[in-house]
N, C-alpha and C positions, 0 to 999 in steps of 0.2 A: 147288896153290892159289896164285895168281896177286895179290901184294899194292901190285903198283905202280896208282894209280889213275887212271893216264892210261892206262894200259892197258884197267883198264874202261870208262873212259871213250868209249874211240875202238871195242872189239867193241860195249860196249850200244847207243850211236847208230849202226852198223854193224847189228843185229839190231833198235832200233825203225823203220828204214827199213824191213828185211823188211816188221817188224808194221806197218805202216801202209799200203804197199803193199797188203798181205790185208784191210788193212780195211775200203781202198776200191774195193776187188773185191767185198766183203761187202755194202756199199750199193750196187753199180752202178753199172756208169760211165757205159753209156747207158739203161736201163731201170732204174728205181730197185728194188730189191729192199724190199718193207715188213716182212714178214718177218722181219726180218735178228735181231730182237729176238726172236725165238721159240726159235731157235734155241741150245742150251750150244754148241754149238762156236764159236760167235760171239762169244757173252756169254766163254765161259773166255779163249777168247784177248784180247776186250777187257779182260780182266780183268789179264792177265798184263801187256797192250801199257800198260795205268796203272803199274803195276808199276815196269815199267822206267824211264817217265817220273820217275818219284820215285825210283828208283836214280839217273837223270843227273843231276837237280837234287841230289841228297844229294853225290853227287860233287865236282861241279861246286863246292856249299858247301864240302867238306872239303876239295879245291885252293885254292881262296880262301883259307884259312886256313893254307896253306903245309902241308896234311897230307896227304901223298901217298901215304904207304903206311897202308894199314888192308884191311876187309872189310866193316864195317857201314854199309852206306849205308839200310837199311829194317829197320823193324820185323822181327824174325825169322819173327813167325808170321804177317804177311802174308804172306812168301815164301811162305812153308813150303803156305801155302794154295794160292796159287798154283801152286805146283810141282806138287802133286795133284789141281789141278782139270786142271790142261790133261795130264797122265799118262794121268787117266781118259778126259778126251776122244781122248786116243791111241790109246790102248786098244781103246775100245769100238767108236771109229770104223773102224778099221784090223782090228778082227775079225769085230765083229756086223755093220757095217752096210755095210761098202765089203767087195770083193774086192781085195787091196792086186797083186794078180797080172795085176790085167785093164788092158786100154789104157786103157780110158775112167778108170780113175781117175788115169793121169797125164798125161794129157792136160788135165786139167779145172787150172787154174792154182788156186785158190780153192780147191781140196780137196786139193791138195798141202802149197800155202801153210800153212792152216788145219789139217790133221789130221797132217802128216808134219813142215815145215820148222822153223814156228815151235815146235812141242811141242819139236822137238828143240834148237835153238838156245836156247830159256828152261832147256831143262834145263844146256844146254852152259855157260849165264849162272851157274846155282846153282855146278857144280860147278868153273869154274874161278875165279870171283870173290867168291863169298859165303863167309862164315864158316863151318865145318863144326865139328863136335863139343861142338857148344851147342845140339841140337835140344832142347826140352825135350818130354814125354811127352804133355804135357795140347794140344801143335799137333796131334797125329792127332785129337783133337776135336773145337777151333775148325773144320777143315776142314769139316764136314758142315754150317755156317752158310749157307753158299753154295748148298750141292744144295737142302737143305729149302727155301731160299724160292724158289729157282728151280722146283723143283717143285710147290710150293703155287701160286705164278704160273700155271704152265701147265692145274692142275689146277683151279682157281677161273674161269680164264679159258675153260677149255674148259667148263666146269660152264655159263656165261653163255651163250656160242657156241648149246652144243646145247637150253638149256632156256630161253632168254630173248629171245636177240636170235637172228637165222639171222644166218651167217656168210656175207661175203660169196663172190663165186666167187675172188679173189687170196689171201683171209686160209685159211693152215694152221692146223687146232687145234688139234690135236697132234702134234707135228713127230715124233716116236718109236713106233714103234709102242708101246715096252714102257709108254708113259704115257697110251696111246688108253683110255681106261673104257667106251667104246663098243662095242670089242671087247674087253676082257679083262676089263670090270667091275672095281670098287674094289678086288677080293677079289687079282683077276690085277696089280693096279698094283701094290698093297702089296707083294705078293712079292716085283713087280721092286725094288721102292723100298727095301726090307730087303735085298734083296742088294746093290745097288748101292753103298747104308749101310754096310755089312761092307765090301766092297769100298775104298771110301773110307778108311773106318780102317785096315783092313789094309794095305795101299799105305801109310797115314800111318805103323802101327807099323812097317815092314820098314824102310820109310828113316829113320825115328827110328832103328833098331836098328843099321841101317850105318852111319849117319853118325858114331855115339856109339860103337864098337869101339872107338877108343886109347882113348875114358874106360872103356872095362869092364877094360882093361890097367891102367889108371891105379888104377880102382877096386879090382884084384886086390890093388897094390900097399899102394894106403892099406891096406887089409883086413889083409895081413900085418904092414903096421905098424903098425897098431888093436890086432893081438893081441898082439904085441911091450910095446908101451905098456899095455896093460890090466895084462899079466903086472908090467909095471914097476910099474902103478898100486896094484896089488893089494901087492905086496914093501911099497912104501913106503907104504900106508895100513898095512896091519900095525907096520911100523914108526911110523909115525908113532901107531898107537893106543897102542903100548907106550909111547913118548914122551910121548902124553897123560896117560896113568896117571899117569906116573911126577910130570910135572908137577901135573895135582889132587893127589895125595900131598901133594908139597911146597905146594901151594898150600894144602891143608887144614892144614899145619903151620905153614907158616906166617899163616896167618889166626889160628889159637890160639894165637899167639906172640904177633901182633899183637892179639888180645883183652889175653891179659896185660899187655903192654905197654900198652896204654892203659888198661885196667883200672890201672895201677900211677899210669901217670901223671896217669889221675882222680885218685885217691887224695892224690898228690904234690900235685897243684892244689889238691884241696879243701882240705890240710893247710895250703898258704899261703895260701889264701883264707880259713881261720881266723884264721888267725895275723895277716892283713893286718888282720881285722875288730876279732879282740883287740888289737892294736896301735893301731890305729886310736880305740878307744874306752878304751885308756889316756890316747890323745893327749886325747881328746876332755874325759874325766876330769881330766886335770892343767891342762889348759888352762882348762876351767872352776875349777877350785879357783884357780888363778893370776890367771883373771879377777874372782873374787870377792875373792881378798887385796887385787888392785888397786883394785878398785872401796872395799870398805873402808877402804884407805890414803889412796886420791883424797878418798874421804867425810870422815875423819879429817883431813888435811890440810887440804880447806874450809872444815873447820869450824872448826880453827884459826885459819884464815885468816877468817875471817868471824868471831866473837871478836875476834880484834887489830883488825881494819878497825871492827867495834861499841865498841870502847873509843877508837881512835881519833876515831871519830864522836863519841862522848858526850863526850870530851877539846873537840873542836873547838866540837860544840855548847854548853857549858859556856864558853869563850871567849867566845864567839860570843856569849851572854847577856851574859859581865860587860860586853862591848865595845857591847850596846845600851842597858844598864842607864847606864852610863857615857857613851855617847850622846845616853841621855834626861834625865840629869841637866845634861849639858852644854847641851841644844838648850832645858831649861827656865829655866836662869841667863841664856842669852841673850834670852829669849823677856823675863824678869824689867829685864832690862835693855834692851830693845827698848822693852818698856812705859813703863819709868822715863821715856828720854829723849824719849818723846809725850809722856807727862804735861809738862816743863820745855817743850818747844818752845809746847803749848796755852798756855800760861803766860804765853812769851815773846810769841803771838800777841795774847792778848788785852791785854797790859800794851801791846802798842803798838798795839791797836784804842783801847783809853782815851786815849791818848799824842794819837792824830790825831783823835778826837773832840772834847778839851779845844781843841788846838789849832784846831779848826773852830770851837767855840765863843766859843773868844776874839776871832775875828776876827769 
């Protein structure tokens, strides 16, 4: 198996030259073949010549990329398909339907090309460039995707031919004998069509089965050490269940530890959580007695105090009287003597209104 991919590179473009060559032999170089489409030998190898075109571009990508060694340049089970469609075309071509012995069929370029060269070259492509020992099971299945609708085609198409339209004098209806219903009826196709279906898969199991040998070695291998390991598994889950025991044991002892334990330390708390309440409501007790001593001493004290301030009041107001009383007797001696000297001034007035009347009179 061949991992440089310049080397695929230069055999696959090497081998789609083949295939394109045959393809254009397939359409005709001077007389156009219409046909060409009727035909699996045509159809498998166009199938195969896409194939490759998408391995050289897959390539082509993974040098780009500086990645020059690998295998994967396509879908697996495209190949894989591919590899058994144009197998059977090998097959079938080179037994049932050519004499591979006779001149005429080497002679014919297009029936060499098409049923010998390129079948073998696409295989020569799988086995020295493609991935090996990754076939998976379920590709000898996908394969029969391809026969069934190529055979439903020929078989719907021939159906139209005989019972609808007439077929011209150029157009084949059915390129096989083994798919003619005209001669072998639906009864005779089936049979070919079920065996060919066996066929298909089988070819797909036997190369899944060879390609995957170092994984059945591989597989041998894990399997002994699967038993190995279970044996280990099995030692040490035993162990490990005695281990479990032994741990619930202790975890059950210790959980009943840890009830006591907190059971204890309930107890502990609610004891100062009493004690904090009764203390609490001793405080509470003396402090109100304390506030009450105060409040009665405060009271006591006011009142004292409001007593001396009331006697001193009465002291002042009592003052306070003689000092108006004494006031009033003072404001009425003057008031007496205010009086007095209007009366003497009236006095003085009129004795000298008489004074200047006389003297008017005299004159």
């Amino acid at each position: 198996m061949i991992k440089n991919r310049f080397i695929h590179l230069f055999g696959r473009v090497a081998i789609l030259c083949v295939m394109l060559s045959a393809t254009i032999l397939s359409l005709g170089i001077e007389t156009p073949k219409p046909n060409f489409y009727v035909f699996y030998t045509n159809l498998s190898n166009y199938f195969c010549m896409l194939v490759v075109i998408a391995e050289i571009i897959g390539t082509i990508v993974k040098l780009n990329k500086n990645d020059i060694r690998g295998n994967e340049d396509i879908d697996g089970g495209i190949k894989f398909a591919a590899l058994i469609d144009i197998l059977v075309t090998f097959l079938i071509a080179n037994t049932i339907l050519f004499d591979i012995t006779s001149v005429s069929y080497w002679t014919d370029a297009l029936n060499v090309l098409f049923h010998f060269v390129c079948p073998i070259l696409f295989w020569l492509d799988w086995i020295l460039f493609a991935k090996h020992n990754n076939t998976r099971w379920y590709y000898a299945l996908e394969i029969l995707i391809f026969p069934i609708m190529y055979i439903a085609f020929i078989l719907i198409r021939g159906f139209i031919l005989d019972n609808i339209i007439a077929p011209a004098e150029w157009q084949v209806v059915y390129p096989y004998f083994f798919l003619n219903v005209a001669e072998l009826g639906y009864n005779g196709v089936g049979l070919w069509v079920f065996a060919l279906c066996g066929g298909f898969v089988t070819f797909g199991y036997l190369i899944c089965i060879l390609d995957n040998i170092p994984n059945y070695k591989r597989f041998a291998e894990e399997r002994k050490l699967r038993k190995i390991a279970r044996k280990q598994a099995k030692a040490h889950y035993k162990k490990e269940k005695i281990e479990n025991k032994v741990a619930k044991k202790l975890e059950t002892k210790a959980r009943k530890q840890a009830k006591k334990q907190a059971k204890k330390d309930e107890q502990e708390s609610k004891i100062e959580t009493y004690t904090a309440e009764i203390e609490a409501e001793m405080k509470a007790k003396d402090a109100q007695k304390q506030a009450k001593l105060d409040a009665a001493k405060q009271a006591k004290q006011a009142k004292i105090e409001a007593e001396i301030k009331a006697k001193e009041d009465a002291k002042q107001a009592k003052l306070n009287a003689k000092q108006a009383k004494k006031d009033y007797h003072d404001a009425k001696a003057k008031a007496k003597q205010v009086k007095k000297g209007k009366v003497v001034s009236e006095n003085k007035t009129q004795n000298s209104e008489t004074k200047n009347e006389t003297t008017e009179t005299e004159r």
